[in-house]
PALO-297050 format. One line per field, with one value per residue (C-alpha): x, y, z; chain; residue in three letters; residue number from 1. Coordinates in steps of 0.25 Angstrom, whole numbers, padded with zeros to 4 digits, always signed. Example, Ala and Ser with C-alpha at 12.3 -4.5 7.8 and 13.67 -1.06 7.14 Angstrom:
BEGIN
x: +0049  +0055
y: -0018  -0004
z: +0031  +0029
chain: A  A
resn: ala  ser
resi: 1  2
***
This chain:
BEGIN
x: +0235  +0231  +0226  +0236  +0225  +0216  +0227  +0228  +0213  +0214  +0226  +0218  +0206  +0214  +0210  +0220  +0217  +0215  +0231  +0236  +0230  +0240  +0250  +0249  +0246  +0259  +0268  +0281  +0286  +0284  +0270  +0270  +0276  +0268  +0255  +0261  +0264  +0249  +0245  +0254  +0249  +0235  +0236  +0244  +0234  +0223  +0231  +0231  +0216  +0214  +0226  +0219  +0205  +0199  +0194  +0210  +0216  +0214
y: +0498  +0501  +0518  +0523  +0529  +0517  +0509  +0519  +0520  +0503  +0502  +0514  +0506  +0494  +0487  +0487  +0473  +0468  +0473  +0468  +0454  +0455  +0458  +0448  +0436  +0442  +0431  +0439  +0453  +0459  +0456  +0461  +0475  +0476  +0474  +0485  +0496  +0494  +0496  +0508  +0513  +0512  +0520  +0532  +0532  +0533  +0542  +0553  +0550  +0555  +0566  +0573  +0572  +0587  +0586  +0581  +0593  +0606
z: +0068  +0081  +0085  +0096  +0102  +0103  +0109  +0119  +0121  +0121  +0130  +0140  +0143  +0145  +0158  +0169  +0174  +0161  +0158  +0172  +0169  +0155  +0162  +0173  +0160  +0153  +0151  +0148  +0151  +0139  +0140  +0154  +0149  +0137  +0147  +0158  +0146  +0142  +0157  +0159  +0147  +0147  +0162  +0156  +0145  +0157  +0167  +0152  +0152  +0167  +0164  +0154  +0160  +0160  +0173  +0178  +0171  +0177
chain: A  A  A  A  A  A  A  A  A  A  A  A  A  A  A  A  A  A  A  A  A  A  A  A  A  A  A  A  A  A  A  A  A  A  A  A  A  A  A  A  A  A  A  A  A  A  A  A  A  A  A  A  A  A  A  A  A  A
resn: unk  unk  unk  unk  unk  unk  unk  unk  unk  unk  unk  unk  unk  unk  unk  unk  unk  unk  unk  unk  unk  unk  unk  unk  unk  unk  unk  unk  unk  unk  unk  unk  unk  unk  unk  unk  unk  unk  unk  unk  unk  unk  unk  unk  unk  unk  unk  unk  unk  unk  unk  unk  unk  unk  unk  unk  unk  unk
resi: 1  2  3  4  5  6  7  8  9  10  11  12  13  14  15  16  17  18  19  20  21  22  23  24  25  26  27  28  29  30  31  32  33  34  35  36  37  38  39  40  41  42  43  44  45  46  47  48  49  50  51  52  53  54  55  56  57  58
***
């Protein structure tokens, strides 16, 4: 079974083009949506990162 956090870490450094290009070779909608979730994800996961960075908090 697979760690939450390591599929986090996984889906986090995900490329974007490498996702975009999934999505574009999806040949039915719900791979298309799966592709986007893990996009949308892995960018709130990023946007936390950048959040909770020392130097952003004052």
């Amino acid at each position: 079974m697979i760690n939450p956090k390591q599929l986090e870490e996984d889906i986090k450094n995900v490329d974007y083009k490498q996702i975009n290009k999934m999505i574009d070779k999806s040949t039915n909608q719900a791979d298309t949506n799966f592709w986007i979730t893990v996009r949308d994800r892995a960018l709130q996961l990023r946007q936390r990162q950048i959040i909770n960075r020392k130097d952003f908090i004052r």
